[in-house]
C-alpha positions as CSV (number, residue, x, y, z in Angstrom):
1,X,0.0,0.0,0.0
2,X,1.1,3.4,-1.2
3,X,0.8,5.7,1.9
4,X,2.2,9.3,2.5
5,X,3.3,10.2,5.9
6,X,2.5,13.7,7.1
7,X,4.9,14.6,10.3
8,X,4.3,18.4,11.9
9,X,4.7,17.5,15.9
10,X,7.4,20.5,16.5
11,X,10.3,22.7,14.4
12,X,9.9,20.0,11.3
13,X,7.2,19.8,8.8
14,X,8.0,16.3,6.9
15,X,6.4,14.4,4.4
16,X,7.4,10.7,3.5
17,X,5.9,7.7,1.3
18,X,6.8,4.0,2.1
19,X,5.2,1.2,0.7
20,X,5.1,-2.3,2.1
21,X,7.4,-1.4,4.0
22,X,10.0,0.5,2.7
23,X,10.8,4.2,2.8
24,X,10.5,5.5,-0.5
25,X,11.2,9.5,0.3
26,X,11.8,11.1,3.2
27,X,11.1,15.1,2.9
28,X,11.6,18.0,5.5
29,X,11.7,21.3,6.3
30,X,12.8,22.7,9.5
31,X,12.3,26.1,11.4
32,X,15.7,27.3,11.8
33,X,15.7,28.0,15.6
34,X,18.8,30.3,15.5
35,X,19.5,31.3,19.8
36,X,15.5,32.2,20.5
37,X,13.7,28.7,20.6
38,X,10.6,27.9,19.1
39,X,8.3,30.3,18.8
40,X,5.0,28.5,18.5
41,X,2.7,31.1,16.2
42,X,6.2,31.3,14.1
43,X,6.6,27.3,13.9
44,X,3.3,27.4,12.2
45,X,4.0,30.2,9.9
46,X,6.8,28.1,8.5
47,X,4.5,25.0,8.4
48,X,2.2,26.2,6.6
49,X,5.0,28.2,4.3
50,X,6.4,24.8,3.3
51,X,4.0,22.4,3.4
52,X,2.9,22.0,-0.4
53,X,6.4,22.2,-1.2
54,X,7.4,19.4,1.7
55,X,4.7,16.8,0.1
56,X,5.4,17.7,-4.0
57,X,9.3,16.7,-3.2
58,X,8.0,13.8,-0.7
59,X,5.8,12.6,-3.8
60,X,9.3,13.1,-7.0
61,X,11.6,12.0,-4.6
62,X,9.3,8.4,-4.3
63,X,8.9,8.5,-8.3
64,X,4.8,8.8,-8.4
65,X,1.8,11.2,-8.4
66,X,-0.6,12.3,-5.6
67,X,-3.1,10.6,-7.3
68,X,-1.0,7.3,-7.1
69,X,-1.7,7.6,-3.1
70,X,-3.3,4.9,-1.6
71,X,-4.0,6.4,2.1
72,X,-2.9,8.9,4.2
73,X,-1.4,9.1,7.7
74,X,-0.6,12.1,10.4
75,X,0.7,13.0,13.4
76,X,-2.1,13.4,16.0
77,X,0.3,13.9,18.4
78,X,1.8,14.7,21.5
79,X,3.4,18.0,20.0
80,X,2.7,21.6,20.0
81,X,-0.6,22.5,19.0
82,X,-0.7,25.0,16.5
83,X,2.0,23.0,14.9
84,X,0.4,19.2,14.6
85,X,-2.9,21.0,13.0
86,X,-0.7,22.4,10.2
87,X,-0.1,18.4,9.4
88,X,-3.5,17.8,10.5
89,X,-5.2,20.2,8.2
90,X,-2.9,18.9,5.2
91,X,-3.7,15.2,5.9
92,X,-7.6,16.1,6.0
93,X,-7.1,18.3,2.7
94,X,-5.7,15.3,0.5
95,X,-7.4,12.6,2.2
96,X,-11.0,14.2,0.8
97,X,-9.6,15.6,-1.8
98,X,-8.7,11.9,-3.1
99,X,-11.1,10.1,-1.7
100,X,-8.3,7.9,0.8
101,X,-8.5,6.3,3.6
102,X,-6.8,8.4,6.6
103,X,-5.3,7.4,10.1
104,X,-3.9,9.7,13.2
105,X,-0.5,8.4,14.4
106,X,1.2,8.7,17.8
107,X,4.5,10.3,17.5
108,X,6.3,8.2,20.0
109,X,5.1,4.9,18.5
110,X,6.6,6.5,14.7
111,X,9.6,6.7,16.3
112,X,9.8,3.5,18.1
113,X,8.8,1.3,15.5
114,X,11.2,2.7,12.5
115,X,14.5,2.4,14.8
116,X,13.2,-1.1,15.8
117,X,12.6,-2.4,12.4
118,X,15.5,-0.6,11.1
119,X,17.8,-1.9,13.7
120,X,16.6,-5.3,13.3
121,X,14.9,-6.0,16.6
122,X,12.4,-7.9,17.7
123,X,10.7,-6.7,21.2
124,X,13.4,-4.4,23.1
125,X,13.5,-2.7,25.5
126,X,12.5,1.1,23.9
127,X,14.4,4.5,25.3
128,X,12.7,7.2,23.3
129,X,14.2,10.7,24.1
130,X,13.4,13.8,22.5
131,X,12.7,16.6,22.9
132,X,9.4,16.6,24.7
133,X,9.8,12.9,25.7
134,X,12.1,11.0,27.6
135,X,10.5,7.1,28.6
136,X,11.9,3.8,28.5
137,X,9.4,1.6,27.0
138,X,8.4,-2.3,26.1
139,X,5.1,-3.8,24.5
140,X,2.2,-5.0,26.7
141,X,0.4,-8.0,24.5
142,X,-2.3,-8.2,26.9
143,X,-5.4,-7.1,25.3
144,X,-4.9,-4.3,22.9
145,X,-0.8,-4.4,22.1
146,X,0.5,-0.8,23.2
147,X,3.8,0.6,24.6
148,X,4.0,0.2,28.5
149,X,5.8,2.9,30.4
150,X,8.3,1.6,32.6
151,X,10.1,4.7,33.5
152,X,10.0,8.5,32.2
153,X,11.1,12.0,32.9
154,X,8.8,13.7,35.9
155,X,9.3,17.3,34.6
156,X,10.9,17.8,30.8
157,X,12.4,15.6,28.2
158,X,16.3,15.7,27.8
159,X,16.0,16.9,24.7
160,X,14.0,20.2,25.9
161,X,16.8,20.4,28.9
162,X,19.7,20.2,26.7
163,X,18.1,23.2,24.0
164,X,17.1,24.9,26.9
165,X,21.1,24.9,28.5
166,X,22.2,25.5,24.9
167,X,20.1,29.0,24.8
168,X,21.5,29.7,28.3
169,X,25.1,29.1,26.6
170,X,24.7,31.2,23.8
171,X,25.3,27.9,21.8
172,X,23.8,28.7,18.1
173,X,21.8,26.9,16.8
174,X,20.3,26.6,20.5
175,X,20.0,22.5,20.0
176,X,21.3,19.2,21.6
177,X,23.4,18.6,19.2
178,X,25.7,22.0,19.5
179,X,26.0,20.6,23.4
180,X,27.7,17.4,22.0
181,X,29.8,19.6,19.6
182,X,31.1,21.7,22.8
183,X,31.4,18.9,25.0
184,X,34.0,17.3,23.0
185,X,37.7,17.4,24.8
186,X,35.9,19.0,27.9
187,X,36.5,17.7,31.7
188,X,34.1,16.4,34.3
189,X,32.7,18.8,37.4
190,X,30.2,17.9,39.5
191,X,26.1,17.6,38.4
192,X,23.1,16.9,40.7
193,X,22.1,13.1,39.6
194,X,18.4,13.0,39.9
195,X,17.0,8.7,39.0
196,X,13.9,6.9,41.7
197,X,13.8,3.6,40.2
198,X,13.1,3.8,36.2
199,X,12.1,7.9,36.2
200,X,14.2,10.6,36.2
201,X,14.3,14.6,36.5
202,X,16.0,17.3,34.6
203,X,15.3,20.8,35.7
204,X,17.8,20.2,38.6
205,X,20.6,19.2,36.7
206,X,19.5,21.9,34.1
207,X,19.7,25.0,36.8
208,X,22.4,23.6,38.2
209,X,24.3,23.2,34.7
210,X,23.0,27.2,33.8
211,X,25.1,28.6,36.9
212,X,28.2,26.4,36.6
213,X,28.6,28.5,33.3
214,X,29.6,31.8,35.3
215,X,32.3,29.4,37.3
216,X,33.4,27.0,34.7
217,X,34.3,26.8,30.7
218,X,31.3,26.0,28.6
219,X,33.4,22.8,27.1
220,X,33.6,21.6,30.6
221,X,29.9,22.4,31.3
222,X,28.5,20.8,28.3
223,X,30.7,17.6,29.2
224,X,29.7,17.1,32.3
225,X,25.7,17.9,31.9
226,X,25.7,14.9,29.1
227,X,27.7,13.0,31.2
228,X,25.3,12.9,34.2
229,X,22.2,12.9,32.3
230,X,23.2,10.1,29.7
231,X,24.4,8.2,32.9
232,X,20.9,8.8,34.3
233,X,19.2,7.6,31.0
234,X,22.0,4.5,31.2
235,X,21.1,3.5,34.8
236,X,17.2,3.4,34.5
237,X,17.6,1.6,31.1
238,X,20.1,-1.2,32.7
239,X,17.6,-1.3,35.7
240,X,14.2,-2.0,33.4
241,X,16.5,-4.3,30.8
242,X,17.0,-6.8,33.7
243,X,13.3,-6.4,35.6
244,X,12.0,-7.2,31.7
245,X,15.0,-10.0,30.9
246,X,15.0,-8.7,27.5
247,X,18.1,-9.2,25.7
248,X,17.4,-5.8,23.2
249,X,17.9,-1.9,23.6
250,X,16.1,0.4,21.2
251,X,17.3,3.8,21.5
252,X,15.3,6.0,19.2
253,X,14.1,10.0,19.2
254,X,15.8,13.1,18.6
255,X,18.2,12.9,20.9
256,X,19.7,9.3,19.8
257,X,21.6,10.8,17.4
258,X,24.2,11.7,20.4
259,X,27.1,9.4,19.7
260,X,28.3,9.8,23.2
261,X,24.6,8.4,24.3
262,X,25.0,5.4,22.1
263,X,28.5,4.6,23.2
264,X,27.2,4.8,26.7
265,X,24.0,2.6,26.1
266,X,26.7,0.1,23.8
267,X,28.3,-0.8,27.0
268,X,25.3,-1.3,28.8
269,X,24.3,-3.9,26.2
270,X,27.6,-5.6,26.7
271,X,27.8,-5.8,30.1
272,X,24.5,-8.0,29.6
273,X,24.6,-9.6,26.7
274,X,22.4,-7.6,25.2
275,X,21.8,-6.3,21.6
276,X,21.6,-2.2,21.0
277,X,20.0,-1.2,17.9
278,X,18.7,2.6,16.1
279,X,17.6,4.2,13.5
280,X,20.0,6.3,11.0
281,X,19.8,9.7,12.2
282,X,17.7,10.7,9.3
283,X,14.4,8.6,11.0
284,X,15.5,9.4,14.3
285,X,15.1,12.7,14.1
286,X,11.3,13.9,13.4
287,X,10.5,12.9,9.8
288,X,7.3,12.1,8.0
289,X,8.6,8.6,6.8
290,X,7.9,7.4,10.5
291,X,4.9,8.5,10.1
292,X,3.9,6.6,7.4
293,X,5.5,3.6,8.0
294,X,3.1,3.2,11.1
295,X,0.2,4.5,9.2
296,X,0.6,2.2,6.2
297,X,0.4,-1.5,8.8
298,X,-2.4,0.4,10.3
299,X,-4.3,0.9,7.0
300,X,-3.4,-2.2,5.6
301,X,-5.1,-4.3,8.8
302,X,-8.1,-1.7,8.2
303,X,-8.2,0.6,10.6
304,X,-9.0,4.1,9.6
305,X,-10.8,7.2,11.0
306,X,-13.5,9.1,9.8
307,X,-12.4,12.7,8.6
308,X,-14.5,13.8,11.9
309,X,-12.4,11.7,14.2
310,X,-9.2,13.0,12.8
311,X,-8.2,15.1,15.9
312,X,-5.1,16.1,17.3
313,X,-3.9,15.6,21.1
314,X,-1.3,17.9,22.3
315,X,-0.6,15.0,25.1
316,X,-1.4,12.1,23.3
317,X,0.5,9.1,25.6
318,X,1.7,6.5,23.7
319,X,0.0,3.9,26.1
320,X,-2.9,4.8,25.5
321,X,-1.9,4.3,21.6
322,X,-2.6,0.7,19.9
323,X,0.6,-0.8,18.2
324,X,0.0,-2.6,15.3
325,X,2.6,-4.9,14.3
C-alpha cells in the first residue's frame, strides 16, 4: 500500500511515502531556531509556508503522483498544538480531496517502530528521548498491544533540557546537538544526579548546569551535563533491561543521534549480553517517513478514522496508543 506520511509535531514539517514497508522518500523542512527557541505562532507560519512544497518533493523524490496515493497518515500527536494542526489540516485536505483512507498516528510509537525495524529488533526494550519525551518503554500484548511505560522523565524531556542549556550558553543553533559539539575534549565537574527507580528529572541538573557557566568553561559544562544525564538515562535503562529479561535496547528519538549516548548505552548492552540497535539519524530525528510507516500496517489491517475523528492531542500518551505490528 502506497501511503504518505504527514509529520508536523514540533520545528519540522516532513512528508514521507513507504510502501510495504519501505521508505521511499523522506522530505523535510525545518524552522531554523537560531538562539530564540521555538516560537510556536512562528513554527506554524513556517508549516504552513512549506508544506505543499514538503509533500510535491516527498511525492518526485518516491517517483509517483498524488493521485498514485493509496492512504494517508498524520501526526495526531503529542506536539505543540498549533503546529500538529498544520499536518492535520494537510492530511484532512488530500485525504477528501482523493477520496483515501486516513489514520492519526502517535509520535512516540513512529519513532519506536522505525529504529526497531531498522535496527533489526524484535521486542526491546524502547528508550525514546526527544525533545518533549524521555521514557523507557516495552510492549504489553495483553489485550490491545500498546507501549508500556516503565520509566519517564517527571518534569521535561532531555532533549528540551539540553536546548534549553544551549540558549542559556549562547550555543547557536540553541540545539542538543551544538552541546555534543562543545562537549567534546571538555572535563568532568560535578552535576546533581536526579533517578527513583526507572524515572528521572532534569530541571535540577539543568539550573544547576545554567550557573556552573559563570564558574566553569562552557566545554567543561556541556561535558559534564551529558555525562550525568546520559548516565541517568544508562542507569534506569540497565535497571528495566534486567526487571524485563530482554536481551534488546532500542534507542530511538531526537536525541539518539548523540554518539556519546550510544557509546554509553553500547556498553550497557555488553555488560549483559544484550543487543543495541537505532535508526540512521535521518528517521530518528522527526521525519514524515515514520509517520507513514506506522500509518501504512495500520491501514493495511483496516483501521482508519472518519475525517470527523481526525483530531489532534497535544498529550497524546503513547499507552494509550494501539501498536500494530
Amino acid at each position: 500500500m502506497l501511503v504518505l506520511g504527514i509529520e508536523s509535531s514540533a520545528h519540522t514539517f516532513g512528508a514521507g511515502v513507504v510502501e510495504a514497508g519501505k521508505v521511499l522518500s523522506n522530505k523535510k523542512a525545518m524552522y531554523e531556531i537560531g538562539t530564540s527557541g521555538m516560537i510556536p505562532k512562528k513554527v506554524a507560519e513556517h508549516h504552513i509556508l512549506n508544506a505543499n512544497e514538503v509533500i510535491a518533493s516527498a511525492l518526485s523524490g518516491a517517483g509517483v503522483s498524488v493521485a498514485d496515493i493509496e492512504g494517508i497518515a498524520y501526526t495526531k500527536g503529542p506536539g505543540i498544538g498549533s503546529c500538529l494542526q498544520i499536518g492535520q489540516l494537510a492530511a484532512k485536505t488530500l485525504a477528501k480531496k482523493l477520496g483515501i483512507p486516513i489514520v492519526p498516528v502517535n509520535h512516540g510509537i513512529g519513532h519506536i517502530e522505525i529504529a526497531r525495524i531498522m535496527a533489526n529488533l524484535a521486542d526491546p526494550v524502547a528508550l525514546y528521548v526527544s525533545g518533549g519525551n524521555s521514557q523507557i518503554l516495552k510492549i504489553d500484548a495483553h489485550g490491545k498491544a500498546h507501549y508500556r511505560v516503565l520509566g519517564e522523565t517527571f518534569d521535561i524531556g532531555i532533549g528540551n533540557m539540553l536546548d534549553n542549556f544551549a540558549r542559556a550558553a549562547g550555543l547557536n543553533p540553541a540545539w542538543g546537538s551544538s552541546v555534543e559539539r562543545q562537549a567534546q575534549g571538555g572535563s568532568y565537574i560535578s552535576m546533581p544526579y536526579t533517578v527513583k527507580g526507572m524515572d528521572f528529572s532534569f530541571t535540577g541538573i539543568l539550573t544547576h548546569a545554567q550557573r556552573q557557566l559563570k564558574l566553569h568553561t562552557k566545554r567543561d559544562v556541556c561535558f559534564s551535563l551529558q555525562e550525568t544525564s546520559f548516565s541517568m538515562l544508562c542507569e534506569a535503562t540497565e535497571r528495566a533491561l534486567l526487571l524485563t529479561r530482554s536481551d534488546e535496547i532500542c534507542v530511538c528519538g531526537g536525541v539518539a543521534q548523540n554518539s556519546r549516548l550510544k557509546e554509553m548505552l553500547a556498553i550497557v548492552a555488553k555488560d549483559h549480553g544484550a543487543r543495541i540497535g537505532y535508526a540512521a539519524n535521518e528517521f530518528n530525528a522527526d521525519n514524515g517517513a515514520m509517520i507513514a510507516f506506522v500509518g501504512e500496517r495500520m491501514l493495511s489491517r483496516g483501521i482508519k478514522a472518519s475525517l470527523s475523528k481526525c483530531t489532534i492531542e497535544q498529550r497524546y500518551r503513547i499507552d494509550s496508543a494501539e501498536v500494530v505490528r
